[in-house]
C-alpha positions as CSV (number, residue, x, y, z in Angstrom):
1,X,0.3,-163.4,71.6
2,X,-0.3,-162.4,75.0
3,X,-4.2,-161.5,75.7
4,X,-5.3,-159.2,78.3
5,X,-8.5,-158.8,80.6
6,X,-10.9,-156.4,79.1
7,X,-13.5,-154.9,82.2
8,X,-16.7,-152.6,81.5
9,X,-18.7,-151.2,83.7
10,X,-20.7,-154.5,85.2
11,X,-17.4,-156.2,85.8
12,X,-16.4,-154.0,89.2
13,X,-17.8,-151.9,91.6
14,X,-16.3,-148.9,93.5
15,X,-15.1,-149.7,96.9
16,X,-17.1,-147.4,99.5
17,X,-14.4,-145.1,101.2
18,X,-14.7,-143.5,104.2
19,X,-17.0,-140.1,104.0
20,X,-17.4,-136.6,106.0
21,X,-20.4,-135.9,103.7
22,X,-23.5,-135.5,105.5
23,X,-25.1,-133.9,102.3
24,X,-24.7,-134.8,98.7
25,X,-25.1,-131.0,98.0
26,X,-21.8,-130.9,100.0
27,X,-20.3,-132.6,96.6
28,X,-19.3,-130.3,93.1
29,X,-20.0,-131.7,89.9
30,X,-17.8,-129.1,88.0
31,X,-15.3,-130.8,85.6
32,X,-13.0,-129.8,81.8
33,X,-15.0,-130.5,79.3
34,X,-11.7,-129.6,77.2
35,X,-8.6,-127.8,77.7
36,X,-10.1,-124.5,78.1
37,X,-14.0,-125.2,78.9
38,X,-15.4,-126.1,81.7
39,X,-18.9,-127.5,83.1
40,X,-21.2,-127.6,86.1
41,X,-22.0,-131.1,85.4
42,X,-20.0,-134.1,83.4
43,X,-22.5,-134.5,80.7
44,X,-23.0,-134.2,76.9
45,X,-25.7,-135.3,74.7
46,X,-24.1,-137.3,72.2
47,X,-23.6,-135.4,68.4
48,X,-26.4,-138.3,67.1
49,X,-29.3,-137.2,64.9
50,X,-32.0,-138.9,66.8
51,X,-30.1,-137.1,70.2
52,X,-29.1,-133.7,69.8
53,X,-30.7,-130.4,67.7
54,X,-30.9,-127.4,69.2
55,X,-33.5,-128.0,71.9
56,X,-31.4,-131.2,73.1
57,X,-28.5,-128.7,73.4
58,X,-30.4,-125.6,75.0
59,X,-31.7,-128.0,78.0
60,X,-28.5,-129.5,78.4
61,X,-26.3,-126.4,78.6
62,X,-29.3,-124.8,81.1
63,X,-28.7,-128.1,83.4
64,X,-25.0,-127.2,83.4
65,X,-23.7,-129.7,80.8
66,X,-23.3,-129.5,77.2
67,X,-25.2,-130.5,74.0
68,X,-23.0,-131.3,70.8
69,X,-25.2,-130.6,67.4
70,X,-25.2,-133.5,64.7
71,X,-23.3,-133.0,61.4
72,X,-25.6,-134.6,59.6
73,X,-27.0,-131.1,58.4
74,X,-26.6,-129.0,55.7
75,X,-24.0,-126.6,56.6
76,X,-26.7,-123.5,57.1
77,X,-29.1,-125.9,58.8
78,X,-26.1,-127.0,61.3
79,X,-25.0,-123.3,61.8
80,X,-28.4,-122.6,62.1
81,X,-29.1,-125.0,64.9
82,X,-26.0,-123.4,67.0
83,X,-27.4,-120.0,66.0
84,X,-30.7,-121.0,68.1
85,X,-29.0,-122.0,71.2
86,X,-26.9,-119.4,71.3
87,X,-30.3,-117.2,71.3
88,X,-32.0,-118.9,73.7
89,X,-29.9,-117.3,76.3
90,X,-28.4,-114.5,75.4
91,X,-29.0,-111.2,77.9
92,X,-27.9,-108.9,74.9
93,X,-29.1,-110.7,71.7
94,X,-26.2,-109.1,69.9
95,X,-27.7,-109.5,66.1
96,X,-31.3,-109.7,66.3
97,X,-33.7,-110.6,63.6
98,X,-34.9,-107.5,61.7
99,X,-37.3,-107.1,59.2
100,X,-37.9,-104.1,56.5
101,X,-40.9,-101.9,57.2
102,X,-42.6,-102.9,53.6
103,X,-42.3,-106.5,54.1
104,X,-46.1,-108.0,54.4
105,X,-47.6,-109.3,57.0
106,X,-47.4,-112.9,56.2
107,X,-44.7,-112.8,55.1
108,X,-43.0,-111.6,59.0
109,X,-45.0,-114.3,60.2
110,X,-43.4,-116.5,58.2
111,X,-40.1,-115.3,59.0
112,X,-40.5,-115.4,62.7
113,X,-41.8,-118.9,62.7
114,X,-38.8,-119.8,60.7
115,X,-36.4,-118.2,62.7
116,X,-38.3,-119.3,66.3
117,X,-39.1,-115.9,67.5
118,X,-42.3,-114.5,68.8
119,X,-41.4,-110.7,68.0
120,X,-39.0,-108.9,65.0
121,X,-37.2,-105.3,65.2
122,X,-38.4,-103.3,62.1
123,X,-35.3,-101.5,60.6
124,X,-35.0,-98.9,58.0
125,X,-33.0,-99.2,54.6
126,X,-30.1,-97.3,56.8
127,X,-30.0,-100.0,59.4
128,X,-31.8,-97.6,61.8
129,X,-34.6,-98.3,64.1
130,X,-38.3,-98.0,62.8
131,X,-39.9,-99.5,65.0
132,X,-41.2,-103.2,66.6
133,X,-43.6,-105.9,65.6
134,X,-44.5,-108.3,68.4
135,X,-47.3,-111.1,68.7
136,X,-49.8,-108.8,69.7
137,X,-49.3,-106.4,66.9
138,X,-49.6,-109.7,64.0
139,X,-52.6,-110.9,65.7
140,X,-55.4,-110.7,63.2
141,X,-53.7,-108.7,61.4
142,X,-54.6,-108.6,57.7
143,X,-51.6,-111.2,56.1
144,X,-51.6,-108.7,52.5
145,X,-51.0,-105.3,54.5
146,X,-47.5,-103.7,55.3
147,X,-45.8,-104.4,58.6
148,X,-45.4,-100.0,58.7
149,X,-48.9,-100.0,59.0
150,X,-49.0,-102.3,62.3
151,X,-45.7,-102.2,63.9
152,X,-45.3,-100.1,66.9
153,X,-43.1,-96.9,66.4
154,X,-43.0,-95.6,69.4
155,X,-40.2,-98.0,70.8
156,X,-38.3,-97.6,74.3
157,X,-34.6,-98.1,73.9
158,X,-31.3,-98.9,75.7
159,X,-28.1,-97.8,74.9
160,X,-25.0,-100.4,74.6
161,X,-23.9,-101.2,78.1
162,X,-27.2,-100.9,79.1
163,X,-26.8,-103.7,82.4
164,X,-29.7,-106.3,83.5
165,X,-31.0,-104.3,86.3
166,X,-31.3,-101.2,84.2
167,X,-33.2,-103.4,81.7
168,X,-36.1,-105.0,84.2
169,X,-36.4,-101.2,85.6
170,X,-36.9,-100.2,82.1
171,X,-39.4,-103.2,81.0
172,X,-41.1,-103.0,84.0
173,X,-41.6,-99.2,84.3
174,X,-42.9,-99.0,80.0
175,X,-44.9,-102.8,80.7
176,X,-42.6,-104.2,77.3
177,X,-41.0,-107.4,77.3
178,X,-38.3,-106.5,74.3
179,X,-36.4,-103.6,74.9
180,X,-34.1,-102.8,71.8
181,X,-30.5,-101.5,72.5
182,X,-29.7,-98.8,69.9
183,X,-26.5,-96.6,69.5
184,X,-26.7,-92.2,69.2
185,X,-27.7,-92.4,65.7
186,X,-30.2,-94.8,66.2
187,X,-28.3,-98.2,64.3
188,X,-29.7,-101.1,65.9
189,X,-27.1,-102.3,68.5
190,X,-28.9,-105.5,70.0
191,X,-32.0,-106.8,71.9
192,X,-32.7,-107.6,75.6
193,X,-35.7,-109.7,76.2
194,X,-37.8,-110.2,79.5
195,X,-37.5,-114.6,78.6
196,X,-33.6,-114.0,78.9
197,X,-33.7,-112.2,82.0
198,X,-35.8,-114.3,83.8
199,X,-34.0,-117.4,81.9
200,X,-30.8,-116.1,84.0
201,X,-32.8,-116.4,87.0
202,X,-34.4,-119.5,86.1
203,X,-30.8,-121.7,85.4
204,X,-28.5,-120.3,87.7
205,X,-26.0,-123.4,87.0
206,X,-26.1,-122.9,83.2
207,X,-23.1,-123.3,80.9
208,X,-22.4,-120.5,79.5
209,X,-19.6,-118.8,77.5
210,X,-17.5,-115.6,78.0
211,X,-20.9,-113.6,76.8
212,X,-23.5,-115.4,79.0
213,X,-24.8,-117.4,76.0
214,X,-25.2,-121.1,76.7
215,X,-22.2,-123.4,75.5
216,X,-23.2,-125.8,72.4
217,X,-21.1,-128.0,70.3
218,X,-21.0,-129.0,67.2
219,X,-19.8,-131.9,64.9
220,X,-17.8,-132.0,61.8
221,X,-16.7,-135.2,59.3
222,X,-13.2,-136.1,57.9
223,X,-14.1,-135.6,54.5
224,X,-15.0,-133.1,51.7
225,X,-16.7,-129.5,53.3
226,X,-15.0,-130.0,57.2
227,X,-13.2,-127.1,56.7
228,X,-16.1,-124.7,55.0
229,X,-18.5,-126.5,57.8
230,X,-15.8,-125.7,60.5
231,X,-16.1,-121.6,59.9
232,X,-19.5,-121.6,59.5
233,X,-20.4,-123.3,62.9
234,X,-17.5,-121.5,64.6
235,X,-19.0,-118.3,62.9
236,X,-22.3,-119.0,64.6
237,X,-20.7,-119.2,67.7
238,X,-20.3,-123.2,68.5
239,X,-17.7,-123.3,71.4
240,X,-16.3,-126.9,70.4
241,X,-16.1,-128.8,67.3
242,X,-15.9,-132.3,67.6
243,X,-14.1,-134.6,64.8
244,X,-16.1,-137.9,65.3
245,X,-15.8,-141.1,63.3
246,X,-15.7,-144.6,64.1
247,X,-12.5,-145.3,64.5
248,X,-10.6,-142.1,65.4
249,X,-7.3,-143.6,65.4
250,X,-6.9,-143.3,61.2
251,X,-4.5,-140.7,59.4
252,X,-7.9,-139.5,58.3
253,X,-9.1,-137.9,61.8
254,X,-4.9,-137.1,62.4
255,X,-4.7,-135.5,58.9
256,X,-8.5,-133.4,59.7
257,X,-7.5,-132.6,63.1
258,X,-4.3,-131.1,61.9
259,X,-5.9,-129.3,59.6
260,X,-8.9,-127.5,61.4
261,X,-6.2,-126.3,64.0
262,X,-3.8,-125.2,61.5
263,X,-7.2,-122.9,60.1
264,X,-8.8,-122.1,63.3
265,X,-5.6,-122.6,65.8
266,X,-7.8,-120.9,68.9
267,X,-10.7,-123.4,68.8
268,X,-11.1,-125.9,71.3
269,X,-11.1,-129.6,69.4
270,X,-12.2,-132.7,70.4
271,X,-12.0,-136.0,68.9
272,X,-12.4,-139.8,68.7
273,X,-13.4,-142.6,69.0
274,X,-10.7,-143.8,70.5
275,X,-10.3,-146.9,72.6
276,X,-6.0,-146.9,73.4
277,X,-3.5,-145.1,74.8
278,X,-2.0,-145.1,71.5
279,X,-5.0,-143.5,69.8
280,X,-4.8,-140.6,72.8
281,X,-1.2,-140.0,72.2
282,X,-1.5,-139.6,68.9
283,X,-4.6,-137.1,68.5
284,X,-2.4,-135.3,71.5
285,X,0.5,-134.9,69.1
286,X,-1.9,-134.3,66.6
287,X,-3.1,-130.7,68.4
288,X,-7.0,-131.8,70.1
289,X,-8.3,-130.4,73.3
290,X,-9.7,-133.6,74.6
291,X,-10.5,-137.0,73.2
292,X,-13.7,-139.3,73.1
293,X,-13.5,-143.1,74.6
294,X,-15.3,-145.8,73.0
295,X,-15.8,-148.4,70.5
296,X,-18.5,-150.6,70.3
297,X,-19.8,-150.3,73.2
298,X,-22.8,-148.0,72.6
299,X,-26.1,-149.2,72.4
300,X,-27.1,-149.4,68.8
301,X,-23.5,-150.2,67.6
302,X,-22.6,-153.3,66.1
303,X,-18.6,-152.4,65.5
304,X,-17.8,-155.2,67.6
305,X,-20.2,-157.5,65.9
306,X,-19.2,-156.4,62.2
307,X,-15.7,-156.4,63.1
308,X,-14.7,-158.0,65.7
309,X,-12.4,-154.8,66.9
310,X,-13.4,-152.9,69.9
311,X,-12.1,-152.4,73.8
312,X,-14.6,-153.0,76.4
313,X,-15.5,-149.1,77.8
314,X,-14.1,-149.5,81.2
315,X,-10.4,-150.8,80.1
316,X,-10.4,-148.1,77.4
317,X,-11.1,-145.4,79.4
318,X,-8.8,-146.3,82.0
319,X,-5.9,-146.8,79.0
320,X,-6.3,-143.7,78.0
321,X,-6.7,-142.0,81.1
322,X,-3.0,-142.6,82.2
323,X,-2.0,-140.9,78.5
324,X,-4.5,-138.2,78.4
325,X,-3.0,-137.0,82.6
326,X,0.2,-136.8,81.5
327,X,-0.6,-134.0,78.9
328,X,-2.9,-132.4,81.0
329,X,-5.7,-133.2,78.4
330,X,-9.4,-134.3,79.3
331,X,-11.2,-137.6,78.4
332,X,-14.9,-138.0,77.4
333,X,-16.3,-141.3,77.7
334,X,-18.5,-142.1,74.9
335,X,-21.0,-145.1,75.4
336,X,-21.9,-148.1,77.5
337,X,-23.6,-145.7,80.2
338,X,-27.0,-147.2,81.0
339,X,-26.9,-146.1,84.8
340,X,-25.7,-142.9,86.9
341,X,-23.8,-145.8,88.3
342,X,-21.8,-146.1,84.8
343,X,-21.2,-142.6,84.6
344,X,-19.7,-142.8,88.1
345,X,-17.6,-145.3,87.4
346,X,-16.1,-143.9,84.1
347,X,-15.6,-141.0,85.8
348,X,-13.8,-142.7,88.9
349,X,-11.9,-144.4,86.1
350,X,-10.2,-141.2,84.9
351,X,-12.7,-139.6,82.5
352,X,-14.0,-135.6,82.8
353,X,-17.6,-136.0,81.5
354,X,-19.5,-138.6,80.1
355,X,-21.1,-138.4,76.7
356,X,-24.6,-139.8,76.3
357,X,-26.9,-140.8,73.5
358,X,-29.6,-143.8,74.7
359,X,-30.5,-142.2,78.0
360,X,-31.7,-139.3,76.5
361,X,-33.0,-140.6,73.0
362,X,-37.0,-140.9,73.1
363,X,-36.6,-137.2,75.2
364,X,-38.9,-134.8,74.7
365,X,-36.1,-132.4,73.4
366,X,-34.7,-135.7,71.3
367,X,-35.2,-135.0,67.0
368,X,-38.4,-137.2,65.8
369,X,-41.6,-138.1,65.9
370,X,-43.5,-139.4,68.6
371,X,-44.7,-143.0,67.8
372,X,-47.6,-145.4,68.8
373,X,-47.3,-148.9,69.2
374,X,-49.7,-151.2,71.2
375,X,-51.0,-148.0,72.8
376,X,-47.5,-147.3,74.1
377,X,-45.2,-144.3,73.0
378,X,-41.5,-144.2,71.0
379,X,-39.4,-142.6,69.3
380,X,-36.8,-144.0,66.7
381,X,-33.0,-144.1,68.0
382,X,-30.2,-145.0,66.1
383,X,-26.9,-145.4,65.4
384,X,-24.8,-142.9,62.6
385,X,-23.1,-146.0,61.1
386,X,-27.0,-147.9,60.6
387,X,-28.4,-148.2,57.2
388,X,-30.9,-146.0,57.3
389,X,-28.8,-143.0,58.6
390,X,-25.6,-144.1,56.1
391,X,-28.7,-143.6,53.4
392,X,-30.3,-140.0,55.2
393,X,-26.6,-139.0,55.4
394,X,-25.6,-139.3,51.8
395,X,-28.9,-138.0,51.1
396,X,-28.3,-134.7,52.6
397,X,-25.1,-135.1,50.2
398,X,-26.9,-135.0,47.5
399,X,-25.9,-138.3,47.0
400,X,-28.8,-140.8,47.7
401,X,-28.6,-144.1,46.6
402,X,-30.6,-144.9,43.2
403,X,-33.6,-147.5,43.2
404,X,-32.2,-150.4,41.7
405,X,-29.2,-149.7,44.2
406,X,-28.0,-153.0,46.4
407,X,-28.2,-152.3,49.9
408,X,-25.4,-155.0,50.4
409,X,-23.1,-152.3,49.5
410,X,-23.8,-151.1,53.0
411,X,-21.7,-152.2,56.0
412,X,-23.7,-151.1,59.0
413,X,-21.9,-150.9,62.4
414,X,-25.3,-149.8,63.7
415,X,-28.9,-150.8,64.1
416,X,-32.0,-148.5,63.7
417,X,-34.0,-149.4,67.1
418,X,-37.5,-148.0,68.9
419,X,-37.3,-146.6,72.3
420,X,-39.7,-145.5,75.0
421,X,-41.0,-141.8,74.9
422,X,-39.7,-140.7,78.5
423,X,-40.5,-137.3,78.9
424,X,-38.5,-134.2,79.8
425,X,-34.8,-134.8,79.6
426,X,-34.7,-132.6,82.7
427,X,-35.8,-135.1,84.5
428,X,-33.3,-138.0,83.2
429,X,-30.8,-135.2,84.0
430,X,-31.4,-134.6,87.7
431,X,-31.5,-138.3,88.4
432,X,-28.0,-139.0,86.8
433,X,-26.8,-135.5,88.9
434,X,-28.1,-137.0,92.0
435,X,-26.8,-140.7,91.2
436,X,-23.7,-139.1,90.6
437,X,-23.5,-136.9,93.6
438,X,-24.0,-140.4,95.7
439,X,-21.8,-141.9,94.0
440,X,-19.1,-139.3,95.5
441,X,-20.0,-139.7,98.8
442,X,-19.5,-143.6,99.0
443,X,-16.0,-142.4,97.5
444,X,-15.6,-140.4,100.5
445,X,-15.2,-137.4,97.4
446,X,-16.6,-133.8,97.4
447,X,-15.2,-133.2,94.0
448,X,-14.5,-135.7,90.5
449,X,-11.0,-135.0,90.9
450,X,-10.5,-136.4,94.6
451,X,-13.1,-139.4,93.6
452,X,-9.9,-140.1,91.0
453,X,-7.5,-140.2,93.7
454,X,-9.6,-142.4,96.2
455,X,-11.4,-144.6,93.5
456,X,-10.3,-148.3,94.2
457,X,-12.2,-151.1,92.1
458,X,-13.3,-154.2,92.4
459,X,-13.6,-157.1,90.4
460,X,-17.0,-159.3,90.8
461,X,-18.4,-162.6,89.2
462,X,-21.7,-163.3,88.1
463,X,-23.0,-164.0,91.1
464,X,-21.7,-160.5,92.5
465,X,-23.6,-158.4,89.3
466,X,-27.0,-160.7,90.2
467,X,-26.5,-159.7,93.8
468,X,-26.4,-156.0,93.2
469,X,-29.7,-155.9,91.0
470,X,-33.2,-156.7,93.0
471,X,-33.4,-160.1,93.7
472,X,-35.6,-162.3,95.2
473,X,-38.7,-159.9,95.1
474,X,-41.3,-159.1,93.3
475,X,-40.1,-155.5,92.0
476,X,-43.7,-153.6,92.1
C-alpha cells in the first residue's frame, strides 16, 4: 500500500512573486460562489447553528459574501429565516406584511415583533389599501382598541415601477419613511422603505440577486422532508441550497442530489463534504453546482479522531481542484481556516471561496447567548455531529431521546466548546478582506484567478512554522 504526503495549511507557504501593485485596493476579491452565482468577496458563514441565522447571513451578504442558514429548523422557521434576509434589503418589498383594520392593537404589536418590522400596511377584506400603522401611531396606544381607530389613512402612494429616486423625492417631499406601492384599483403592490434606500447606499458591495435582495443560502439533509424543505426555502427565495453531511461521498448525498435537481432542475446546488477527486467527480456526474472541501479538519470536529478517515484540508482541496477545473465547476473549502493567511492559501490552492464557522462563532450576529465566565464573555460553538446538537436536532424532529436513554448510542464526530465574544462580525470580515487582498499582492495577483496561475508553494519544517509566528519577544 503505497501512502502519500498529506499538507494543510501550516505545512507551506506561498512563494512571494513579483508585484506591480502599489495598492491592495488595486486587487478584486470577486469569485463563483457556484456555477451561476457570483460574490464580491470569497466568503460564507458556515450552515452551523451556533454560526448562521438570518442576521449572520444579512451582514455577510452586505460585506459581499454569503451566509448559508442552518437546517436544523423547522421547515417554517428555516423558510422564515431566508424570508428575513431577503427583507432586509429589498428596494421594493414585493409582499409586505399586512394587517386587517379590526385587528387589536396588541395584537399588531405582536405581529410586527414577530415578523421584525417596525411598521404594517393595513389592508381591507378586498386586498386594497386602508391605510398604515407605524411606530409612532402604536405608541401608547390603548393594546384593547382597533388598529382603524389609530392607523393613518391618509397614505402617499407609488405606483409599480415607481424607481429609487422617485421614491426619496416622494419620502422626502410628504416627511414618511414607508411609502406603499399600490396598483389603479388600489391592491397593495409592494413597499419601499427609507432603511432600504439608504441600505443601498450604505453597502455598495452587497451580494445581491437579480431583484436587489441580498443572496442567502440555505441547508437541507439527506433524509425524510429534503424535498418538502427544498420548495419551501426555494419558495422564500434562498438562492442556493446546500446538501451537507459528513461524508458527502455516500449514495445517500448522490441519490438526494439527484433528486432535488430532478424537482427543482434551475436551482443552483452545492454539496459535500468531500475530501477526493473521486467524491468531486461524482457529485459532478451527480448534477451539483459546486462542491464543499473538508473532512475533519474543522475546529470542533472529531471525524478524524472517531474514525480515523479524513484528508488534511490543503491536499484535499488541491485533489479536487484539478477535478472540479475540468468541469468548469467551483470548490468551497470548508474548515481548517484560522487565519486570512489560510483562506489565502486555499484559495491559491484552487478553491473559489472559503466557508467559515470558528472565526465568526462568538459574533455578535452568531445564534446564542452571551455568556460570563471569570468576568470574561462567550458564546457556545459547536459542531452539528456533537452530542448536544445530535440531541437539539432530533429534538426539533420530534424525536428527542427519552430519560432513561443511553447516551452511548451517540457517536459524536464533534465537541460542544466555549469561545470568546468578539464583537461585530464586520470587523472579523474586513480584516480577512484586507489579509486576503495582501495576500495577492505578494502573489504578484490583482484577481483570485491570476493568484491560481502564479501560486507556487512551499514546503517548511518545524522550525520554518516557528519562524513565521512572533518569536523571541515579548508579544505586548
Amino acid at each position: 500500500m503505497e501512502i502519500r504526503d498529506g499538507l494543510t495549511f501550516d505545512d507551506v507557504l506561498l512563494v512571494p512573486k513579483y508585484s506591480d501593485i502599489s495598492s491592495r485596493s488595486q486587487t478584486d476579491l470577486g469569485t463563483r460562489l457556484s456555477r451561476n452565482i457570483r460574490l464580491n468577496i470569497p466568503f460564507v458563514s458556515a450552515n452551523m447553528d451556533t454560526v448562521t441565522e438570518s442576521s449572520m447571513a444579512v451582514a455577510m451578504a452586505r460585506a459581499g459574501g454569503i451566509g448559508i442558514i442552518h437546517r436544523f429548523l423547522t421547515i417554517a422557521e428555516q423558510a422564515g429565516e431566508v424570508l428575513k434576509v431577503k427583507r432586509s434589503g429589498s428596494v421594493v418589498i414585493e409582499s409586505p406584511y399586512t394587517i386587517p383594520p379590526d385587528r387589536t392593537v396588541g395584537g399588531a404589536l405582536a405581529y410586527a415583533a414577530e415578523k421584525g418590522v417596525s411598521g404594517l400596511l393595513v389592508a381591507g377584506p378586498d386586498g386594497r389599501l386602508a391605510g398604515i400603522i407605524t411606530e409612532r401611531d402604536l405608541l401608547f396606544a390603548d393594546h384593547a382598541g382597533r388598529v382603524a381607530d389609530v392607523m393613518t389613512r391618509d397614505v402617499v402612494t407609488a405606483r409599480p415601477g415607481v424607481s429609487a429616486e422617485e421614491a426619496k423625492r416622494l419620502m422626502h417631499e410628504h416627511r414618511i419613511e414607508k411609502l406603499p406601492i399600490t396598483d389603479g384599483t388600489g391592491q397593495i403592490r409592494g413597499l419601499v422603505t427609507s432603511k432600504d434606500i439608504t441600505n443601498a447606499a450604505d453597502y455598495p458591495d452587497a451580494s445581491k440577486d437579480g431583484k436587489g435582495r441580498p443572496l442567502v443560502g440555505a441547508a437541507v439533509g439527506v433524509r425524510g422532508d429534503f424535498l418538502e424543505r427544498s420548495e419551501a426555502l426555494l419558495g422564500a427565495g434562498a438562492d442556493v441550497l446546500v446538501v451537507d453531511i459528513a461524508h458527502g461521498h455516500s449514495e445517500n448525498e448522490l441519490g438526494t442530489v439527484r433528486s432535488i435537481k430532478k424537482a427543482f432542475p434551475d436551482c443552483e446546488l452545492i454539496a459535500g463534504n468531500i475530501a477526493t477527486a473521486a467524491g468531486a467527480e461524482d457529485l459532478i456526474r451527480a448534477g451539483v453546482d459546486a462542491v464543499k472541501v473538508g473532512v475533519g479538519s474543522g475546529s470542533i470536529c472529531i471525524t478524524r479522531v472517531v474514525t480515523g478517515s479524513g484528508v488534511p484540508q490543503l491536499t484535499a482541496v488541491m485533489d479536487c481542484a484539478a477535478a472540479c477545473r475540468d468541469h468548469g465547476v467551483p470548490l468551497i473549502s470548508d474548515g481548517g481556516t484560522r487565519t486570512s493567511g489560510d483562506a489565502t492559501k486555499a484559495l491559491a490552492a484552487g478553491a473559489s471561496s472559503v466557508m467559515l464557522g470558528g472565526m465568526l462563532g462568538g459574533t455578535d450576529e452568531s445564534p446564542g447567548t452571551v455568556l460570563t465566565k471569570n468576568g470574561k464573555r462567550f458564546k457556545v460553538y459547536r459542531g452539528m455531529a456533537s452530542l448536544a446538537a445530535s440531541i437539539g436536532r432530533k429534538a426539533k424532529e420530534g424525536a428527542a431521546p427519552p430519560p432513561d436513554a443511553d447516551l452511548n448510542d451517540y457517536v459524536a464526530e464533534g465537541v460542544e466548546a466555549m469561545v470568546p465574544h468578539k464583537g461585530s462580525v464586520t470587523d472579523i470580515i474586513k480584516q480577512l478582506a484586507g489579509g486576503l487582498r495582501s495576500g495577492l499582492s505578494y502573489c504578484g495577483a490583482h484577481t483570485i484567478p491570476q493568484m491560481q496561475e502564479n501560486a507556487e508553494f512551499i514546503k517548511m519544517s518545524r522550525a520554518g512554522f516557528a519562524e513565521s509566528q512572533p518569536h523571541d519577544v515579548s508579544v505586548v
